[in-house]
mmCIF file of the N, C-alpha and C atoms, coordinates in Angstrom:
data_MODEL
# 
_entry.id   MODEL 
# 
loop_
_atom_site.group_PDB 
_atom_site.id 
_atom_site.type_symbol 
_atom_site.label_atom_id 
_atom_site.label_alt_id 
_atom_site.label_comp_id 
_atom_site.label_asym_id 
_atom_site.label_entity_id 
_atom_site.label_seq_id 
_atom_site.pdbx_PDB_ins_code 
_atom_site.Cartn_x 
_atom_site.Cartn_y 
_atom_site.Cartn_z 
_atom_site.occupancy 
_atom_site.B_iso_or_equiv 
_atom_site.pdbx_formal_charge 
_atom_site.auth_seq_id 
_atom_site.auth_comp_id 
_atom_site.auth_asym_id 
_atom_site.auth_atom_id 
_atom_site.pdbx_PDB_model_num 
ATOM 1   N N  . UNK A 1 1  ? -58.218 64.052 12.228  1.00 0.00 ? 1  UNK A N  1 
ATOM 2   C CA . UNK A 1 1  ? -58.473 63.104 11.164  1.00 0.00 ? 1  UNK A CA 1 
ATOM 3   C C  . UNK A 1 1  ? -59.321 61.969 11.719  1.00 0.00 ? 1  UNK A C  1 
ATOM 4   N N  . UNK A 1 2  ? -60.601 61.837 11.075  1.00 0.00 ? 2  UNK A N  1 
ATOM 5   C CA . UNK A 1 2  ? -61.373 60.787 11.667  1.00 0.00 ? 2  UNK A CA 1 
ATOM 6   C C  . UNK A 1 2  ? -60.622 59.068 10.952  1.00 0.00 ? 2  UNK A C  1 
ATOM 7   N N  . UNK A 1 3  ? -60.414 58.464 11.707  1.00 0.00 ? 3  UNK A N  1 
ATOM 8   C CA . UNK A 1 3  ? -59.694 57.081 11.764  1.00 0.00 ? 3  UNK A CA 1 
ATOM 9   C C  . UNK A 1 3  ? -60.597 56.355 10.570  1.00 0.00 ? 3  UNK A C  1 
ATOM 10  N N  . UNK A 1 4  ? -61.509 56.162 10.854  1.00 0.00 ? 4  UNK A N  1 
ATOM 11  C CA . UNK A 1 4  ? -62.920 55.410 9.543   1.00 0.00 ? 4  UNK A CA 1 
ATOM 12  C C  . UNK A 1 4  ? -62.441 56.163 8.531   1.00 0.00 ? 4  UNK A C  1 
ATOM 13  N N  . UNK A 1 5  ? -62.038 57.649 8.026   1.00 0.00 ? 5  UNK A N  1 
ATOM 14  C CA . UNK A 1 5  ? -62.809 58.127 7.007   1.00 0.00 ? 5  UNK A CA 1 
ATOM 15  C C  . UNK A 1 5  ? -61.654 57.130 6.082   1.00 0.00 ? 5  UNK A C  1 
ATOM 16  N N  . UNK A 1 6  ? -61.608 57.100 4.528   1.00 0.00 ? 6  UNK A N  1 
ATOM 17  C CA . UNK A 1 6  ? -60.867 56.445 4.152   1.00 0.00 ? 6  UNK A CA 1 
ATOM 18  C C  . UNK A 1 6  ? -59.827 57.655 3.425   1.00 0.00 ? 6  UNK A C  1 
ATOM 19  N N  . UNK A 1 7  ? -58.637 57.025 3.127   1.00 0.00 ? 7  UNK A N  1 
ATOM 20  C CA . UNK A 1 7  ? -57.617 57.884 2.685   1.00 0.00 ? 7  UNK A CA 1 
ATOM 21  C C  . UNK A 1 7  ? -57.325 57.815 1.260   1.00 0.00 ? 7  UNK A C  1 
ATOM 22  N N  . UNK A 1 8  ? -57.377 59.465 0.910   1.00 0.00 ? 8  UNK A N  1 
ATOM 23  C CA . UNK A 1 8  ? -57.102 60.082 -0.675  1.00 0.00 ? 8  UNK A CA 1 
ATOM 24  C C  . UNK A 1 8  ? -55.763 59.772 -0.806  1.00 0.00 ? 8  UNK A C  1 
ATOM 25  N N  . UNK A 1 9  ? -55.310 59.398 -1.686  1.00 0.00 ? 9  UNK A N  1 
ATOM 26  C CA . UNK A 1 9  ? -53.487 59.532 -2.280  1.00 0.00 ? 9  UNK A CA 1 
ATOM 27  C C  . UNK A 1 9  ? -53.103 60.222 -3.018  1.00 0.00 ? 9  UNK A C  1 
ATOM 28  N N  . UNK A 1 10 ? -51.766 61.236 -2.835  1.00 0.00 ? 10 UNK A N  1 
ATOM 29  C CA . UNK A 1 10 ? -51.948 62.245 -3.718  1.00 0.00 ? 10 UNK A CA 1 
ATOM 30  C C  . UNK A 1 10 ? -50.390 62.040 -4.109  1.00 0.00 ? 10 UNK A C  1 
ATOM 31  N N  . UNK A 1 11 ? -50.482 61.903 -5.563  1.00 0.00 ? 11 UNK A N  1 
ATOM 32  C CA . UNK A 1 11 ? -48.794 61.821 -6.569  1.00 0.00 ? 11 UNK A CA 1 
ATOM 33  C C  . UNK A 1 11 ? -48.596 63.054 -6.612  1.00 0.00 ? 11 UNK A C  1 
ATOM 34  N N  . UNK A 1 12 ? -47.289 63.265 -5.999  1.00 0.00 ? 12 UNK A N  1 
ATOM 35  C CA . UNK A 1 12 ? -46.456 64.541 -6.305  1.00 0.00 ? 12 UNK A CA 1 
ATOM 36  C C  . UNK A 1 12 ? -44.811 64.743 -6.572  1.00 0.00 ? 12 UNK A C  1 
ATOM 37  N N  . UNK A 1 13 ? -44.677 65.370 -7.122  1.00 0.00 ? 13 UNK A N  1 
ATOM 38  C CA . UNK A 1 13 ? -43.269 65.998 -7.660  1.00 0.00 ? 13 UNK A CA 1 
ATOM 39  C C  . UNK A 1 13 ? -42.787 67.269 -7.154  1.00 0.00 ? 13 UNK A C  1 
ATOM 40  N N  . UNK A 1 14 ? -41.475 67.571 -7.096  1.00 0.00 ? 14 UNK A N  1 
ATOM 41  C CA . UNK A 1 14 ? -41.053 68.831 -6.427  1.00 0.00 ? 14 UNK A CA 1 
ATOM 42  C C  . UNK A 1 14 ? -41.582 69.744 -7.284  1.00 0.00 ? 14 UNK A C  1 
ATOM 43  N N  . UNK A 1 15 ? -41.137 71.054 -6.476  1.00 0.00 ? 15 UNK A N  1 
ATOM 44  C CA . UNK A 1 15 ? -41.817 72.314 -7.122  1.00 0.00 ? 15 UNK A CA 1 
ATOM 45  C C  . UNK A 1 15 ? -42.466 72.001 -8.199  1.00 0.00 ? 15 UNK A C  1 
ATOM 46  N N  . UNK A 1 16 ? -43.848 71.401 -8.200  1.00 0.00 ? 16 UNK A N  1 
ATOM 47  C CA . UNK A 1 16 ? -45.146 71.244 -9.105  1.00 0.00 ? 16 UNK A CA 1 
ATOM 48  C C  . UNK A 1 16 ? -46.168 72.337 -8.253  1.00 0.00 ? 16 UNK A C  1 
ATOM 49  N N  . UNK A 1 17 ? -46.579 73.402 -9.297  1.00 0.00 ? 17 UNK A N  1 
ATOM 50  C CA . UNK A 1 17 ? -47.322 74.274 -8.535  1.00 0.00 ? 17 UNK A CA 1 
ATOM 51  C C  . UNK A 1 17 ? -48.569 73.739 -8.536  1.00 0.00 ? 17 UNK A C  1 
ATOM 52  N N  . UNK A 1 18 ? -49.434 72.659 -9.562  1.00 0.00 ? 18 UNK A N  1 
ATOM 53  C CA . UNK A 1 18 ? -50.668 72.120 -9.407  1.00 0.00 ? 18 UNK A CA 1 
ATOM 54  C C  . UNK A 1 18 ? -50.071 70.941 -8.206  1.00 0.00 ? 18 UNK A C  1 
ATOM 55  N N  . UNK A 1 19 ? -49.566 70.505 -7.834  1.00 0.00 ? 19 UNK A N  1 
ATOM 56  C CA . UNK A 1 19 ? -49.452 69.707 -6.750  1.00 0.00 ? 19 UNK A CA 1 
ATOM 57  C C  . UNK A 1 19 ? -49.379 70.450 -5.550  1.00 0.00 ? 19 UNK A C  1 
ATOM 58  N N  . UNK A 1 20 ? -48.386 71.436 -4.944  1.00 0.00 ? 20 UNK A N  1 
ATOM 59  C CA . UNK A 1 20 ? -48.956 72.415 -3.918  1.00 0.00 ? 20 UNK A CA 1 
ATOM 60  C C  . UNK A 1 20 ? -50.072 73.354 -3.855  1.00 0.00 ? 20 UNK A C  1 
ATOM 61  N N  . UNK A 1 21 ? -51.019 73.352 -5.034  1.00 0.00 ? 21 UNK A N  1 
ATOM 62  C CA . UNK A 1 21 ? -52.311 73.779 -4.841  1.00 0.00 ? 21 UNK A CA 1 
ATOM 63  C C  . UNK A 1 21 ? -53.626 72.521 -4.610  1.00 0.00 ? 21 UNK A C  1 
ATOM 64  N N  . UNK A 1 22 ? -52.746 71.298 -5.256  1.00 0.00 ? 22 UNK A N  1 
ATOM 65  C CA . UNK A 1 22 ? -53.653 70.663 -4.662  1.00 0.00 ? 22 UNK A CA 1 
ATOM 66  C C  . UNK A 1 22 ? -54.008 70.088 -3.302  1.00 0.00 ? 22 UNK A C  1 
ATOM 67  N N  . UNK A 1 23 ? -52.831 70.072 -2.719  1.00 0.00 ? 23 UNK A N  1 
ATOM 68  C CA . UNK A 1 23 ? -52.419 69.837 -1.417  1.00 0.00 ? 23 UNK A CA 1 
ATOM 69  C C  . UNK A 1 23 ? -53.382 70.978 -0.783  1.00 0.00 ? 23 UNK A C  1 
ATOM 70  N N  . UNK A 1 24 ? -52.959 71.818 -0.964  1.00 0.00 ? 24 UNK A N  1 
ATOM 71  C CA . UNK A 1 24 ? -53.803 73.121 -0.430  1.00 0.00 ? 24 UNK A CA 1 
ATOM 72  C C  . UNK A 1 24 ? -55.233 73.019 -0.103  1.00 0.00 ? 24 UNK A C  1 
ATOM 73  N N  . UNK A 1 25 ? -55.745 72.770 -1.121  1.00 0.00 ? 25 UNK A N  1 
ATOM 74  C CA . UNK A 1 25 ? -57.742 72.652 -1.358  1.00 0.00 ? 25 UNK A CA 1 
ATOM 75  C C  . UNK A 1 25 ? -57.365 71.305 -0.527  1.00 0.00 ? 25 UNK A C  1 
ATOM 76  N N  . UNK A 1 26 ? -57.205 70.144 -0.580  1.00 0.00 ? 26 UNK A N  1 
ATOM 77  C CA . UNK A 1 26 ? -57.043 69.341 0.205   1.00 0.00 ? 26 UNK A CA 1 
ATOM 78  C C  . UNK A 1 26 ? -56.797 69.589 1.814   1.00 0.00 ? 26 UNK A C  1 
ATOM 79  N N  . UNK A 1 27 ? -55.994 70.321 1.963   1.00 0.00 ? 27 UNK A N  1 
ATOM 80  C CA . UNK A 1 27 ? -55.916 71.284 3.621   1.00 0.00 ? 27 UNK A CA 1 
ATOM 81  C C  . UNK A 1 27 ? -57.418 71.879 3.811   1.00 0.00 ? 27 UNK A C  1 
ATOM 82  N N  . UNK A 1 28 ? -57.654 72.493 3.011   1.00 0.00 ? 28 UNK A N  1 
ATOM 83  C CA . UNK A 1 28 ? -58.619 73.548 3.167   1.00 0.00 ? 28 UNK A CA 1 
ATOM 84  C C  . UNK A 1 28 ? -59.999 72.795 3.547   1.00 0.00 ? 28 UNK A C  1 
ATOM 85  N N  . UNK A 1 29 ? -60.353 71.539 2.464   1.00 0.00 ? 29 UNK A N  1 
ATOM 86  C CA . UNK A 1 29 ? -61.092 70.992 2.863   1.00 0.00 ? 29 UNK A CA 1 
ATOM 87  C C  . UNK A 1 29 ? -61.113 69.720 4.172   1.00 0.00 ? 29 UNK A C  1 
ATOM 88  N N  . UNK A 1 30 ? -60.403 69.755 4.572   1.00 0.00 ? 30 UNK A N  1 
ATOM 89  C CA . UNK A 1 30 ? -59.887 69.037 5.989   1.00 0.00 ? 30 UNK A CA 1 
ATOM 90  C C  . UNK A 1 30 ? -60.073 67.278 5.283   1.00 0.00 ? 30 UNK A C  1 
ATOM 91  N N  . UNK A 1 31 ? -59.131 67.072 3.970   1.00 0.00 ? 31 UNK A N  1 
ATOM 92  C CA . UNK A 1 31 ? -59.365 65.800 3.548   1.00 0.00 ? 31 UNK A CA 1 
ATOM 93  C C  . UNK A 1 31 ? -58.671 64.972 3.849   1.00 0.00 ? 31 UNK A C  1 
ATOM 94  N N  . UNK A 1 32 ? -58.330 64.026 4.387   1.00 0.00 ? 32 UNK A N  1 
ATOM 95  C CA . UNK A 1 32 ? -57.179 63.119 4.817   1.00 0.00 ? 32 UNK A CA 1 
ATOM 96  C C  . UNK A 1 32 ? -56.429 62.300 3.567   1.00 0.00 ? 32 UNK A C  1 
ATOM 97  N N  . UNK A 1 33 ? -55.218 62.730 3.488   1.00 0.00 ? 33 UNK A N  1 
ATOM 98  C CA . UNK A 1 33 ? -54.359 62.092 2.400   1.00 0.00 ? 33 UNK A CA 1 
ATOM 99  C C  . UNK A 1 33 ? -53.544 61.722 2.691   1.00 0.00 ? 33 UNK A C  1 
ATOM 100 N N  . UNK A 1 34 ? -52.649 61.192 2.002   1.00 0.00 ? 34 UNK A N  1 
ATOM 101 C CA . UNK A 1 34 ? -50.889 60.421 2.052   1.00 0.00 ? 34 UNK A CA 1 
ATOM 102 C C  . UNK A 1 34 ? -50.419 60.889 0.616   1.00 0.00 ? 34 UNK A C  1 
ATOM 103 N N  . UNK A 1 35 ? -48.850 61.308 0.786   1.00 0.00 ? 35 UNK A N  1 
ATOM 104 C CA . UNK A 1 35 ? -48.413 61.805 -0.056  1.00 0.00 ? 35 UNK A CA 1 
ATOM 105 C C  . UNK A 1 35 ? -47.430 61.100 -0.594  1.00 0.00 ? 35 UNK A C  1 
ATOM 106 N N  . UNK A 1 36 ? -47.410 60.735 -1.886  1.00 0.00 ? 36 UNK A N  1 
ATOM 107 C CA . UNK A 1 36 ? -46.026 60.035 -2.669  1.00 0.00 ? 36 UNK A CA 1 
ATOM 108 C C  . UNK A 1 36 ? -45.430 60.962 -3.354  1.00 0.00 ? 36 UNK A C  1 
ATOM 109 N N  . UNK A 1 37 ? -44.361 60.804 -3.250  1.00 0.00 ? 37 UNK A N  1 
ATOM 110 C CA . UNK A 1 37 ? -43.460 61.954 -4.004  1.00 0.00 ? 37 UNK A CA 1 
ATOM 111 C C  . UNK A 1 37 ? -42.738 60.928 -5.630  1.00 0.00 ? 37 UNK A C  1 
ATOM 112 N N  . UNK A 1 38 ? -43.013 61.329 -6.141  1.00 0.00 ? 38 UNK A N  1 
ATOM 113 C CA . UNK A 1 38 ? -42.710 60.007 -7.835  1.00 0.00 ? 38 UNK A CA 1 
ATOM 114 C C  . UNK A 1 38 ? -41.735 60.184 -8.085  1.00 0.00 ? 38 UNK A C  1 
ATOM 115 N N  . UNK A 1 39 ? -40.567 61.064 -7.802  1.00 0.00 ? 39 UNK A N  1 
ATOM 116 C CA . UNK A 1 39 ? -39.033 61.534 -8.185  1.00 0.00 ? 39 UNK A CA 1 
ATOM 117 C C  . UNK A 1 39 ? -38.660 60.505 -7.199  1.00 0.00 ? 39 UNK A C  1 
ATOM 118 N N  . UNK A 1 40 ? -38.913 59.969 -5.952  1.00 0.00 ? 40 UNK A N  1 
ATOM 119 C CA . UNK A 1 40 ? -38.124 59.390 -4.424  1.00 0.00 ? 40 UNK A CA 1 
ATOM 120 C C  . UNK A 1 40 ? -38.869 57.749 -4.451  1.00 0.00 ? 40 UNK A C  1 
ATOM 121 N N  . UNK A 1 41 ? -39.943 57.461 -4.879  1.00 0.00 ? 41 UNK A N  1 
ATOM 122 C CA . UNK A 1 41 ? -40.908 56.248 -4.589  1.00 0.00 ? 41 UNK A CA 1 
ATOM 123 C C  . UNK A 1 41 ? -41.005 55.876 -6.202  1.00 0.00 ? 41 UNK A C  1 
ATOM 124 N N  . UNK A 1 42 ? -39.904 54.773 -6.390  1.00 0.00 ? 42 UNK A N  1 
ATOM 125 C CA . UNK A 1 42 ? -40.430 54.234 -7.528  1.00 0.00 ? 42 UNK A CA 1 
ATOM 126 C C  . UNK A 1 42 ? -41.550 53.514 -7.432  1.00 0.00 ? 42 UNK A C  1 
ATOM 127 N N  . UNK A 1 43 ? -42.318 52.698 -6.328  1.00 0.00 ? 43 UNK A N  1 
ATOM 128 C CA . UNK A 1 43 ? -43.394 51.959 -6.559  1.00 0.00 ? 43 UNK A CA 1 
ATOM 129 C C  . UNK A 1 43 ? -44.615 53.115 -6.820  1.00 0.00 ? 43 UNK A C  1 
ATOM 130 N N  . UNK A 1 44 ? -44.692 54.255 -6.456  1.00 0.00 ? 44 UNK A N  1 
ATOM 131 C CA . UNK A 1 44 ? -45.637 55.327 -6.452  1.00 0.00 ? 44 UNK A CA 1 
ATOM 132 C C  . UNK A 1 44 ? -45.048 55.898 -8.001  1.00 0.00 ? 44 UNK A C  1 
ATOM 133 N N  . UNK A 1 45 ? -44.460 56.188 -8.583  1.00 0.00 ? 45 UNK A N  1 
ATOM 134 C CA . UNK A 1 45 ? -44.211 56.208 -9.958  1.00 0.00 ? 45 UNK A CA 1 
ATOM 135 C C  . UNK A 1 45 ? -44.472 55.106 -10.417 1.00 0.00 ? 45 UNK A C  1 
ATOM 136 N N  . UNK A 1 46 ? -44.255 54.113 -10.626 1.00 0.00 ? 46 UNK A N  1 
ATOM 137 C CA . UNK A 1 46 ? -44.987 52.897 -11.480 1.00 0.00 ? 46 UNK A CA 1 
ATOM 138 C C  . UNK A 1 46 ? -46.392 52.736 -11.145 1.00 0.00 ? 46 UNK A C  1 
ATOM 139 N N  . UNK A 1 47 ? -47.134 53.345 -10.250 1.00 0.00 ? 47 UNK A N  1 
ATOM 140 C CA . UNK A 1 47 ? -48.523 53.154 -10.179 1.00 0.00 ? 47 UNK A CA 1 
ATOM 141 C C  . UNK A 1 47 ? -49.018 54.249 -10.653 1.00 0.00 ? 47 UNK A C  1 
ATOM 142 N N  . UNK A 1 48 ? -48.451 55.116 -10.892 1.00 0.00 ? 48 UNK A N  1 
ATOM 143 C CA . UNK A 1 48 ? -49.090 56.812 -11.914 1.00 0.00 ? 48 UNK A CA 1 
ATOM 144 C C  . UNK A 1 48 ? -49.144 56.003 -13.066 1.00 0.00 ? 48 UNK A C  1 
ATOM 145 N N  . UNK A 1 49 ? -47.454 55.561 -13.608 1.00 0.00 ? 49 UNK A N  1 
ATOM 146 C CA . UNK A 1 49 ? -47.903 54.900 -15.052 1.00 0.00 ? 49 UNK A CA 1 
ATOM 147 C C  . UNK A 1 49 ? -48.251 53.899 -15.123 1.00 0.00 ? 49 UNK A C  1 
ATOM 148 N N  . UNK A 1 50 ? -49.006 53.047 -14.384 1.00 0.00 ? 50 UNK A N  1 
ATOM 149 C CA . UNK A 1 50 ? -49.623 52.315 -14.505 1.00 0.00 ? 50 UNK A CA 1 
ATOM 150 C C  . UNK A 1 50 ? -51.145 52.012 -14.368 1.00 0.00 ? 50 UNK A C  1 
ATOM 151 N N  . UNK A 1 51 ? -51.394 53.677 -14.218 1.00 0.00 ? 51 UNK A N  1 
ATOM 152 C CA . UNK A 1 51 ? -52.729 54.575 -14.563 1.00 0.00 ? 51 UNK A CA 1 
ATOM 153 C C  . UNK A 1 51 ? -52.862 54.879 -15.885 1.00 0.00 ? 51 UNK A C  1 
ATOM 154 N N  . UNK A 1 52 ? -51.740 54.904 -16.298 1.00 0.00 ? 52 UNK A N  1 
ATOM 155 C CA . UNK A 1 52 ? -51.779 55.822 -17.993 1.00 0.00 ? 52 UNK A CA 1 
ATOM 156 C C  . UNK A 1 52 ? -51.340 57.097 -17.532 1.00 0.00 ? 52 UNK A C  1 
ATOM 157 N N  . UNK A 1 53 ? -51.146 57.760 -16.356 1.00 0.00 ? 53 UNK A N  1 
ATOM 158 C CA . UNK A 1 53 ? -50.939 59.578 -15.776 1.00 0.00 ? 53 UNK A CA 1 
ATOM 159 C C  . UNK A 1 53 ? -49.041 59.146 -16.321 1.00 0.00 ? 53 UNK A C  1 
ATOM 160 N N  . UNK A 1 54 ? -49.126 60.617 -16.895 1.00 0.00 ? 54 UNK A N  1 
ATOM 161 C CA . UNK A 1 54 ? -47.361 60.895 -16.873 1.00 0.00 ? 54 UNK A CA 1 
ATOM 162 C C  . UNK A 1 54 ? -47.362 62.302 -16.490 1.00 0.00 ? 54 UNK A C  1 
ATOM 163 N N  . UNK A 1 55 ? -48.189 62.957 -15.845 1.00 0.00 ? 55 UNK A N  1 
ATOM 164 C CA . UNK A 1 55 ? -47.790 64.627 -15.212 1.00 0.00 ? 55 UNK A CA 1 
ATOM 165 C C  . UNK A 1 55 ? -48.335 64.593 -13.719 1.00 0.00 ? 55 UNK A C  1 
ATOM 166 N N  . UNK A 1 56 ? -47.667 65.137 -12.958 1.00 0.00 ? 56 UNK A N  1 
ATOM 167 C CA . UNK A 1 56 ? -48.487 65.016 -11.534 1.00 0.00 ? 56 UNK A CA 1 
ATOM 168 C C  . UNK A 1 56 ? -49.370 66.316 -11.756 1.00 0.00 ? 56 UNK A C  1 
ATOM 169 N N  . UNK A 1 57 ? -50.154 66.991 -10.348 1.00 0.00 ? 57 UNK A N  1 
ATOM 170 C CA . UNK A 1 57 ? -50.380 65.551 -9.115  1.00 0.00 ? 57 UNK A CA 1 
ATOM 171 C C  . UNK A 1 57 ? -51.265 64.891 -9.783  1.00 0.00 ? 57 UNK A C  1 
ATOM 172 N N  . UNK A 1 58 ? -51.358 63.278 -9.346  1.00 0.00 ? 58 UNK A N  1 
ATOM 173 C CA . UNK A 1 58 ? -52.466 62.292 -9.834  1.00 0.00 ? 58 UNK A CA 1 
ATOM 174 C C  . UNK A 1 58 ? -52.862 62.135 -8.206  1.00 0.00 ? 58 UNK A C  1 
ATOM 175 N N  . UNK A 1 59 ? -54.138 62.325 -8.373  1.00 0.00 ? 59 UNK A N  1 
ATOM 176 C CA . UNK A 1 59 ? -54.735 61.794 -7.190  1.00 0.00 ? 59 UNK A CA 1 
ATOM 177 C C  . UNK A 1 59 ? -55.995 60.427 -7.310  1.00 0.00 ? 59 UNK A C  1 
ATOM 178 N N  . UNK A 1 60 ? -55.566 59.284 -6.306  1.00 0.00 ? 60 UNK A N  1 
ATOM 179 C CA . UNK A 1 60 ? -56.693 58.330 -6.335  1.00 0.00 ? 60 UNK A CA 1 
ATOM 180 C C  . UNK A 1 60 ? -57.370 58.813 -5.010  1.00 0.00 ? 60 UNK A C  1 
ATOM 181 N N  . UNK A 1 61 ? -58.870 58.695 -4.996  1.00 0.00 ? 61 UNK A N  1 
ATOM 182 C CA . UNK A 1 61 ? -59.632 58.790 -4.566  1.00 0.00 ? 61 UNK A CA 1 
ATOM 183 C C  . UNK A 1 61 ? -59.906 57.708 -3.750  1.00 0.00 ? 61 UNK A C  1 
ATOM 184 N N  . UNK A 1 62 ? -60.942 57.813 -2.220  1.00 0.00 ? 62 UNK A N  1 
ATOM 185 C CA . UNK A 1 62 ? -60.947 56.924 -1.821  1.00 0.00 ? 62 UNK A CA 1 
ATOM 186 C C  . UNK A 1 62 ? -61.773 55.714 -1.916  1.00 0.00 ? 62 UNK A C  1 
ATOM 187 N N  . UNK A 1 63 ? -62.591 56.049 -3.169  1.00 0.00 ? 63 UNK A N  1 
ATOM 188 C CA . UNK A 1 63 ? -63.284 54.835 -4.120  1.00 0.00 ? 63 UNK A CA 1 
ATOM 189 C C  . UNK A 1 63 ? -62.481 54.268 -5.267  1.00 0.00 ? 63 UNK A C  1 
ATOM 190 N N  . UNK A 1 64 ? -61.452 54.792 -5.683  1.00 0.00 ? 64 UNK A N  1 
ATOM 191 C CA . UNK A 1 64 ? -60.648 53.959 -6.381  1.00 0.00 ? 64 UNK A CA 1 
ATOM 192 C C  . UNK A 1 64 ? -60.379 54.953 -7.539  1.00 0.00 ? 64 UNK A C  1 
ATOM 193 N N  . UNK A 1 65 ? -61.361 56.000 -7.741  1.00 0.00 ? 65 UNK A N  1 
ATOM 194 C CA . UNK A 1 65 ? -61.527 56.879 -8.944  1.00 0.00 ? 65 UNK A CA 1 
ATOM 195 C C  . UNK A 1 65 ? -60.459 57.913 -9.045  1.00 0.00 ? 65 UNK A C  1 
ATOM 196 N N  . UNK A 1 66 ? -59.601 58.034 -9.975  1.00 0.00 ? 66 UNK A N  1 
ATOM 197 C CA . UNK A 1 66 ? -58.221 59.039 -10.198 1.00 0.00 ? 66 UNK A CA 1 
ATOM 198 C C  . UNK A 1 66 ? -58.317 60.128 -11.021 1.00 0.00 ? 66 UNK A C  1 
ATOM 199 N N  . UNK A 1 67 ? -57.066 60.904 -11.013 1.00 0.00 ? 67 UNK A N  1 
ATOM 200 C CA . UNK A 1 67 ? -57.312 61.830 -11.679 1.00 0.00 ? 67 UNK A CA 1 
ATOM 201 C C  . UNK A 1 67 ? -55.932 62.802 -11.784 1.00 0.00 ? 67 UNK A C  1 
ATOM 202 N N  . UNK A 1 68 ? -55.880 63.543 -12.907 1.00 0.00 ? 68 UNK A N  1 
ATOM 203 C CA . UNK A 1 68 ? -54.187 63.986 -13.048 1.00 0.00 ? 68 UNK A CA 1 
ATOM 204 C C  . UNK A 1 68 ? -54.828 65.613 -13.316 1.00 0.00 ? 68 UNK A C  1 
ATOM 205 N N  . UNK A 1 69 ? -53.992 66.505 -12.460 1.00 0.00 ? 69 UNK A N  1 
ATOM 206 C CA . UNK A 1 69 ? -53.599 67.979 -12.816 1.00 0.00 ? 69 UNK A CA 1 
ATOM 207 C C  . UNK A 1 69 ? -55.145 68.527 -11.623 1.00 0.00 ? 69 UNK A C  1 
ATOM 208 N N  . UNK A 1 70 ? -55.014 69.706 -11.743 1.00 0.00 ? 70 UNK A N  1 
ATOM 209 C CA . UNK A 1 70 ? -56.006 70.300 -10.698 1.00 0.00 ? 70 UNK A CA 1 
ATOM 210 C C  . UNK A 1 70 ? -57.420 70.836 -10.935 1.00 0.00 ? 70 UNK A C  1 
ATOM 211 N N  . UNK A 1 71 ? -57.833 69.918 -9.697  1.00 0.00 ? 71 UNK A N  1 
ATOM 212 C CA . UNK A 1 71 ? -59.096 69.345 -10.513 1.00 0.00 ? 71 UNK A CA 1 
ATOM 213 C C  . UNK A 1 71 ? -60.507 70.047 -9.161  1.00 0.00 ? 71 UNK A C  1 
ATOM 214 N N  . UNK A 1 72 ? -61.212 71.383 -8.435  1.00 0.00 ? 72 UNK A N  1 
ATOM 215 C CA . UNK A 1 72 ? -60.869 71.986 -7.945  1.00 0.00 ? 72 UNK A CA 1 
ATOM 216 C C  . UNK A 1 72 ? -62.555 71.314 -7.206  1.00 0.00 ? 72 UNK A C  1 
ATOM 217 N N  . UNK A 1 73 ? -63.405 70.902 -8.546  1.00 0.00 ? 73 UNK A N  1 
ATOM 218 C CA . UNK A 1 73 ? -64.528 70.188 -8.330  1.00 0.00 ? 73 UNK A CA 1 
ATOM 219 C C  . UNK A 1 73 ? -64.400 69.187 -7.644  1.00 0.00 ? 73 UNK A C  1 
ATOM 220 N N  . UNK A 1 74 ? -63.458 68.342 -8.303  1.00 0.00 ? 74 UNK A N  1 
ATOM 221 C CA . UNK A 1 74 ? -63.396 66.907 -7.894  1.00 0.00 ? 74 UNK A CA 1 
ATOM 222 C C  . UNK A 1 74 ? -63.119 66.861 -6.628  1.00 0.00 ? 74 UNK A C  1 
ATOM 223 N N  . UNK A 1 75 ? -61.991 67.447 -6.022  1.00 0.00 ? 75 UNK A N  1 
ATOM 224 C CA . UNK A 1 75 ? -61.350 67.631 -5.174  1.00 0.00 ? 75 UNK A CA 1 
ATOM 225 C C  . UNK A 1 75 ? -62.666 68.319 -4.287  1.00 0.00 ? 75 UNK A C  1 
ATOM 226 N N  . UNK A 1 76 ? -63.323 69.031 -4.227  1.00 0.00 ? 76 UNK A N  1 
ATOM 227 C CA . UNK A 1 76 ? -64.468 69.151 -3.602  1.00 0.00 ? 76 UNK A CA 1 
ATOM 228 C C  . UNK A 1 76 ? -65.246 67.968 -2.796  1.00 0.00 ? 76 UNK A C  1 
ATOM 229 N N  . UNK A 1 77 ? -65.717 67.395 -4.168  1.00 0.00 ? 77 UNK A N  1 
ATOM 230 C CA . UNK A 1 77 ? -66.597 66.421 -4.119  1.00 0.00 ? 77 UNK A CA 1 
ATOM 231 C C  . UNK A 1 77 ? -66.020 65.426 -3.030  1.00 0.00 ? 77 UNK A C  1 
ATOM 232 N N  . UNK A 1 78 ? -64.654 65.682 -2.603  1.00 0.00 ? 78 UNK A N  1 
ATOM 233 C CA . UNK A 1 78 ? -63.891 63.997 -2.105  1.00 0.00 ? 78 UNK A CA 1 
ATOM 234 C C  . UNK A 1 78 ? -64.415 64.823 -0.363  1.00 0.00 ? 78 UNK A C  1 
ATOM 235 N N  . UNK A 1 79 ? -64.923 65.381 0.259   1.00 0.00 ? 79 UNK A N  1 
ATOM 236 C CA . UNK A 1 79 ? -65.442 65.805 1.582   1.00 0.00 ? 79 UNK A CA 1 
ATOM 237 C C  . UNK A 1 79 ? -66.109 65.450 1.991   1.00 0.00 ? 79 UNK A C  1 
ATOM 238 N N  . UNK A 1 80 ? -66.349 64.959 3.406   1.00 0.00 ? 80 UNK A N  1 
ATOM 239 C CA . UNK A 1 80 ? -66.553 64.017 4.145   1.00 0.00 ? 80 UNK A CA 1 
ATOM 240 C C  . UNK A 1 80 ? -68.060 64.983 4.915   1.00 0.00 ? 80 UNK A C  1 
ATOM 241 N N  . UNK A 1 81 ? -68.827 65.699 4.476   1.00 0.00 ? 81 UNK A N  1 
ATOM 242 C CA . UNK A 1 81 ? -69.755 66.777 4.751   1.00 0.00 ? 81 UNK A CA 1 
ATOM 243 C C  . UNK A 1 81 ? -70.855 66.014 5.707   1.00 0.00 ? 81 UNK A C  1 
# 
């Protein structure tokens, strides 16, 4: 993990299969994230709804730009190439 690059955040819930696939493409693309789990972290649940998101995963980006459910482009686009 390069130290500079900046870090993706990714909202997740147990057995959410778009959240362990997003995790996944996220592996795949060697993206550096941190994971909130929204069932265990109420402050990471009040910042989904305080996106307007009520389904995981919501992921913020490391420009600030978010996004809810699996998103395979976007998630592309966030690589450090």
């Amino acid at each position: 993990m390069n130290p500079d690059q900046p870090i993706t955040e990714l909202f997740t819930k147990p057995d959410c299969v778009q959240c362990d696939a997003t995790k996944r493409k996220l592996n795949e693309y060697r993206i550096p994230y941190v994971t909130h789990d929204v069932t265990k972290d109420d402050n990471a649940r009040d910042r989904v709804l305080a996106l307007g998101y009520r389904s995981a995963p919501v992921v913020i980006a490391p420009d600030g730009t978010s996004w809810s459910g699996l998103h395979l482009g976007k998630i592309k686009a966030l690589r450090d190439d």
